[in-house]
C-alpha positions in Angstrom: 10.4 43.8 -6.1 8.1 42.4 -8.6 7.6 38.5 -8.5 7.6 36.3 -11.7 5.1 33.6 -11.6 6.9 30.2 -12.6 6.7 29.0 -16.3 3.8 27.1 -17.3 6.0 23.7 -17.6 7.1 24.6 -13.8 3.7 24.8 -13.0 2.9 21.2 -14.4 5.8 19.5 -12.5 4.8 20.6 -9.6 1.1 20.2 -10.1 2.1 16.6 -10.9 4.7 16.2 -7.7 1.8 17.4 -5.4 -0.8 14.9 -6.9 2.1 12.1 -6.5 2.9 13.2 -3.0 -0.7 13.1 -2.3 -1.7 9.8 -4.0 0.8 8.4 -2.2 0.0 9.6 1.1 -3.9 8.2 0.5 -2.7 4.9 -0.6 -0.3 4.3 2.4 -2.9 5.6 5.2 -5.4 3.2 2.8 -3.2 0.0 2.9 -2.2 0.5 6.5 -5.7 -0.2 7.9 -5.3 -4.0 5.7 -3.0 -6.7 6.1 0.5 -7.5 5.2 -0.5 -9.3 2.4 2.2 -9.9 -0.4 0.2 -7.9 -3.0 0.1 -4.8 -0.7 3.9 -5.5 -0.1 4.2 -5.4 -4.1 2.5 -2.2 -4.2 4.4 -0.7 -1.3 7.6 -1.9 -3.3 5.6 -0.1 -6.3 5.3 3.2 -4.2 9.0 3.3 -3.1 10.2 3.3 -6.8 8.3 5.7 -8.0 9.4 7.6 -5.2 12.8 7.0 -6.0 11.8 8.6 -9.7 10.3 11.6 -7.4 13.6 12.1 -6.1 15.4 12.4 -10.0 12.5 14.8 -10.4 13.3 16.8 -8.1 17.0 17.1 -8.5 16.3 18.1 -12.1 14.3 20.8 -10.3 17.0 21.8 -7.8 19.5 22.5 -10.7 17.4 24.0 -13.2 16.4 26.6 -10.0 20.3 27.2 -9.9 20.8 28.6 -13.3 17.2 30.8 -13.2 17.5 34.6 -12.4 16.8 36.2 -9.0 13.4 37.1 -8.4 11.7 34.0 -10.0 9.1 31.8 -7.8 11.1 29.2 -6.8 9.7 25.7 -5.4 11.1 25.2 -1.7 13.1 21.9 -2.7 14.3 21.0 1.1 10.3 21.2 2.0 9.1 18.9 -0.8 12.7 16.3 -0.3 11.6 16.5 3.2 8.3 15.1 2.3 8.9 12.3 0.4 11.6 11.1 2.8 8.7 11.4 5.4 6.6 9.2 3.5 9.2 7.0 2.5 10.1 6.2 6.4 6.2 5.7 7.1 6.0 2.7 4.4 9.4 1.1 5.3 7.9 1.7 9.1 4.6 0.1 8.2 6.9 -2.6 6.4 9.0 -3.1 9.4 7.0 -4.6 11.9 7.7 -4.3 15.3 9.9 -7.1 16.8 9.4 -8.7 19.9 11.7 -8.5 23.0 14.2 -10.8 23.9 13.2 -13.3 26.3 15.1 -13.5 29.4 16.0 -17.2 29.6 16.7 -18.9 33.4 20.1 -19.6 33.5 21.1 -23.6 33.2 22.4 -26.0 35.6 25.2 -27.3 33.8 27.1 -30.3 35.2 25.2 -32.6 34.9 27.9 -35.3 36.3 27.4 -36.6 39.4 30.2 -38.6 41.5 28.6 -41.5 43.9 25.3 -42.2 44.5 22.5 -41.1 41.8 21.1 -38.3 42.7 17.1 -38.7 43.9 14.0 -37.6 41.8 
């Protein structure tokens, strides 16, 4: 079975998802050594969008795979989905801090009426 290698316009795409991917992954190991500083919250918000237009991307993909022959290179789609969902749930992680236990208050006396003499201090 002879192996087609993908178009050159395939190519691209997916030249340009990897960069993505990987800029992204730079940046959010980057910004997670700084504070949570509203700018760095703007650019995380920044990130997540332009994931969000990684995800369109890659549907296109998935159904222009669909309708090419058998025996084309395809891209594995799951892998690459699976991916950006990871680095999606490490910047809403990193966004998310960590929220501190409950406190386990001491319960309270009530009744706080007393009948005859006033109680001593």
């Amino acid at each position: 079975m002879k192996l087609k290698m993908p178009s050159l316009k395939q190519a691209v795409v997916i030249g340009t998802l990897i960069g993505v991917l990987a800029w992204i992954g730079c940046a959010s190991a980057a910004l997670a050594a700084q504070t949570r500083a509203p700018i760095q919250r703007e650019d995380l918000a920044l990130i997540n969008s332009q994931l969000a237009r990684v995800d369109q991307v890659i549907d296109r993909l998935t159904a222009r795979q669909a309708n090419e022959p058998p025996g084309h290179v395809r891209l594995d789609v799951a892998r690459l989905r699976a991916d950006v969902d990871t680095i999606r749930a490490g910047i809403t992680t990193y966004l998310s801090p960590p929220r501190l236990a409950p406190r386990h208050l001491a319960p309270l006396a009530g009744h706080y009426a007393t009948h005859g003499a006033p109680a001593s201090q």
